[in-house]
Each structure stands twice: as structure tokens, then as C-alpha cells.
C-alpha positions in Angstrom: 0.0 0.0 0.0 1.3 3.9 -0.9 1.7 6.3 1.7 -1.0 8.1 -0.6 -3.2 5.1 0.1 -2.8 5.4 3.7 -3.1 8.8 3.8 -6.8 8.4 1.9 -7.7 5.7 4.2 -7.1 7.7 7.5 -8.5 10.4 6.4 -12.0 8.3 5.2 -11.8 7.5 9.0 -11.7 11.3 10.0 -15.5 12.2 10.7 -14.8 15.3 12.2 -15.6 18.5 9.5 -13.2 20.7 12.0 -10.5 18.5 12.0 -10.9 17.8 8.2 -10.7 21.4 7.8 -7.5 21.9 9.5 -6.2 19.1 7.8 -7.7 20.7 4.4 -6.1 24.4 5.1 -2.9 22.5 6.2 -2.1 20.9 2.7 -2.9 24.5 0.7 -0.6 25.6 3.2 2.4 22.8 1.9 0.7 23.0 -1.7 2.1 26.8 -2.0 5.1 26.3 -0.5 5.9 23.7 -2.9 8.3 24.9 -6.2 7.4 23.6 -9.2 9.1 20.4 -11.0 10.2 23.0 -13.2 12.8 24.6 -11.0 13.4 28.3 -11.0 12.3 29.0 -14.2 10.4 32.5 -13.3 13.3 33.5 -11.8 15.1 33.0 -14.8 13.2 34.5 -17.3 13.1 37.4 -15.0 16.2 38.3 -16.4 15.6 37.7 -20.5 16.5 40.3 -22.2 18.9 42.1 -20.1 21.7 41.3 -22.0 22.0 42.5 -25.5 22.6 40.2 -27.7 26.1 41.5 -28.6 27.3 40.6 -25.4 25.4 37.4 -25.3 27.1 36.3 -28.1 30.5 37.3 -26.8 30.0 35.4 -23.8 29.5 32.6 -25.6 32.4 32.3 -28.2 34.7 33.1 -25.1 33.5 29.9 -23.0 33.1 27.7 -25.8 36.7 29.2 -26.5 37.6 28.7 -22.9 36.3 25.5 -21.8 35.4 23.6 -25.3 38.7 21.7 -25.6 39.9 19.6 -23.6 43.9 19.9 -23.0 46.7 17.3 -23.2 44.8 15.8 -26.4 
């Protein structure tokens, strides 16, 4: 049995609608403290744009410049 299952079949035991309740507002509580699967994307995108694309560019010849070989071979 899950710990979802359990979790369904104590609270099918649960006749009080007060105690329900609590146990309702506490996982909307958990439920928007939760990130997404997706990570930080918002925070991300926050910053597209920012950087012209000149620069964006430049920064990206210089590390594939930097770090695209490997040395010794």
C-alpha cells in the first residue's frame, strides 16, 4: 500500500468537519510552499533580455573558447 493510500484511508476514517478542515487548510498551506518540477524558471526568465545580444554572443564564443577543448589531447 502507498503512503497516498494510507493517507486516503485515515482520512475516510476522520468524521470530524473541524478537523478535516484543519487538515484541508494544512495541505494549501504545503501546496504553496511547494516549487514547481520545473525549478526556478520564473526567476530566470526574469532576467531575459537584459543582456544584448552582442554581449550574449561574446559570452558565448569566449567559454566555448575557454572550456570547449579539452587539454593534453
Amino acid at each position: 500500500m502507498t503512503i497516498k493510500e494510507r493517507i486516503l484511508l485515515d482520512l475516510a476514517e476522520i468524521e470530524s468537519s473541524r478537523l478535516l478542515y484543519q487538515i484541508f487548510e494544512f495541505v494549501h498551506l504545503i501546496k504553496k510552499n511547494i516549487r514547481p518540477e520545473e525549478g526556478n524558471i520564473e526567476e530566470v526568465l526574469a532576467f531575459a533580455g537584459s543582456l544584448p545580444d552582442e554581449d550574449a554572443v561574446q559570452m558565448q564564443k569566449d567559454i566555448s573558447e575557454e572550456f570547449g577543448k579539452i587539454e593534453g589531447e
